[in-house]
C-alpha positions as CSV (number, residue, x, y, z in Angstrom):
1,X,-21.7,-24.8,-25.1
2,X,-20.0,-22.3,-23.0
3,X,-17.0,-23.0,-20.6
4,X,-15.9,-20.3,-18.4
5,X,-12.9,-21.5,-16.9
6,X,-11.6,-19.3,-14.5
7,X,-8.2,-19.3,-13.1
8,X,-6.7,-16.7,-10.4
9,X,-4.2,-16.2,-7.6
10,X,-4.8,-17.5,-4.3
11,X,-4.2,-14.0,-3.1
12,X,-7.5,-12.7,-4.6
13,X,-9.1,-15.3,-3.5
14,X,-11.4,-14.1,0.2
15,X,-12.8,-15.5,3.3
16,X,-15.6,-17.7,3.3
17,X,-19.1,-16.1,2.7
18,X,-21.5,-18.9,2.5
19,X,-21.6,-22.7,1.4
20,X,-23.5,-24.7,-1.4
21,X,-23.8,-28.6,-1.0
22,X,-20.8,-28.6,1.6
23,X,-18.8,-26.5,-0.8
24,X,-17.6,-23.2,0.7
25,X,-17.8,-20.2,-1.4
26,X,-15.2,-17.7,-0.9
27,X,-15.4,-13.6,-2.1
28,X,-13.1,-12.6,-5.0
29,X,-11.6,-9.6,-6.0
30,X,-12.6,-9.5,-9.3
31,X,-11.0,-5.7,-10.0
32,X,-7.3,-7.4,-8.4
33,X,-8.4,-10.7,-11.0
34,X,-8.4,-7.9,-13.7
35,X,-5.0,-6.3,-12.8
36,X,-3.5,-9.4,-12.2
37,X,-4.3,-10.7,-15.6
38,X,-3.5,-7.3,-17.3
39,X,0.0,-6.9,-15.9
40,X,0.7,-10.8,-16.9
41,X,-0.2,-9.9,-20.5
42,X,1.9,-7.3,-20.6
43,X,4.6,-9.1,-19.1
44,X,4.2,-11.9,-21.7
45,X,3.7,-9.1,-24.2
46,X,7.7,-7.6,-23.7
47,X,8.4,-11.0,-23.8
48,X,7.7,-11.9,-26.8
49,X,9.4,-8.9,-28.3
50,X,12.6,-9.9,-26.6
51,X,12.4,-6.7,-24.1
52,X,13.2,-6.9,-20.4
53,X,10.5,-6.6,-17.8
54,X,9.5,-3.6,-16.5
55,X,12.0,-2.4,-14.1
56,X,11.1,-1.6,-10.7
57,X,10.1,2.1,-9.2
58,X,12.0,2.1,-5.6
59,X,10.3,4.8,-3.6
60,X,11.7,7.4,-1.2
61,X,12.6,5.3,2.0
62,X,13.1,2.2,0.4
63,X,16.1,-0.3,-0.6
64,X,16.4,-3.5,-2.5
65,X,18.3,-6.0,0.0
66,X,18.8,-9.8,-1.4
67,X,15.9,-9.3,-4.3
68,X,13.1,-8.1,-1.3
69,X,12.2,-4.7,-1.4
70,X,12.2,-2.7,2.3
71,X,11.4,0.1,3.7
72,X,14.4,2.0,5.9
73,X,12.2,4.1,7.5
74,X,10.3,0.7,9.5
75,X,10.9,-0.3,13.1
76,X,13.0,-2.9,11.2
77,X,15.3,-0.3,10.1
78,X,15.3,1.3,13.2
79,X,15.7,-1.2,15.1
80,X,15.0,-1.4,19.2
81,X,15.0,2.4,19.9
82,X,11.7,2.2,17.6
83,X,10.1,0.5,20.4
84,X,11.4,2.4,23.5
85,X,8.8,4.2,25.2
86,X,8.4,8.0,24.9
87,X,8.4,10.0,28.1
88,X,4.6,11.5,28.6
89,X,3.9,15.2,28.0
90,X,0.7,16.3,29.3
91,X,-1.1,18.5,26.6
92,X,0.0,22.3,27.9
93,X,3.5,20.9,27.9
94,X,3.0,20.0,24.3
95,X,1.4,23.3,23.0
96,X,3.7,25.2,25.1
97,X,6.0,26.5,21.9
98,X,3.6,27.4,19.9
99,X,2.2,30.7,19.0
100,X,-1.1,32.1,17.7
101,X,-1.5,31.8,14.1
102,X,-1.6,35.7,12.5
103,X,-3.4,35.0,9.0
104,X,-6.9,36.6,10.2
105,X,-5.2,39.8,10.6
106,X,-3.5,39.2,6.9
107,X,-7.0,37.7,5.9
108,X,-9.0,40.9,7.0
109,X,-6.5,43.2,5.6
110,X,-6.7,41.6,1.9
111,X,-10.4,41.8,2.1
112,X,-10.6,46.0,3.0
């Protein structure tokens, strides 16, 4: 006899896609199960060889504030001039600065 016990985070756990005797059945991400389990393996892995865990990658734009990690570049950060509203430009007042791009002329001359 075979018992597949199957135990996962509530985050992988979807909405509800159908029901069986009253019983709703819910979609799983089976590929975020897999992760999930992988990472906690290797976490119990370095563990057990008395290393710390993995540290963590900040990227660009982002600080660790009271163990949570933000973003400084959010409407957080920014604060209320993030949601200020932007005088309108009509289109040929946004295109007015620009210029007409030059690399056919560079493109026909490479090919003679």
């Amino acid at each position: 006899m075979k018992s597949d016990n199957l135990a996962m985070h509530h985050e992988d756990i979807g909405e509800k896609v159908g029901e069986f005797y009253g019983t709703d059945i819910r979609a799983v991400s089976s590929s975020a199960v897999e992760l999930r389990e992988l990472d906690d393996m290797q976490q119990r892995v370095r563990m057990s060889f008395g290393l710390d865990s993995a540290p963590i990658e900040l990227f660009p734009g982002e600080t660790l504030t009271d163990n949570i990690i933000r973003r400084t570049t959010t409407a957080e950060a920014v604060g209320e001039a993030f949601y200020e509203d932007k005088p309108h430009m009509s289109f040929e007042e946004s295109i007015s600065g620009l210029q007409a791009p030059d690399y056919w002329d560079d493109y026909e001359a490479r090919r003679a």
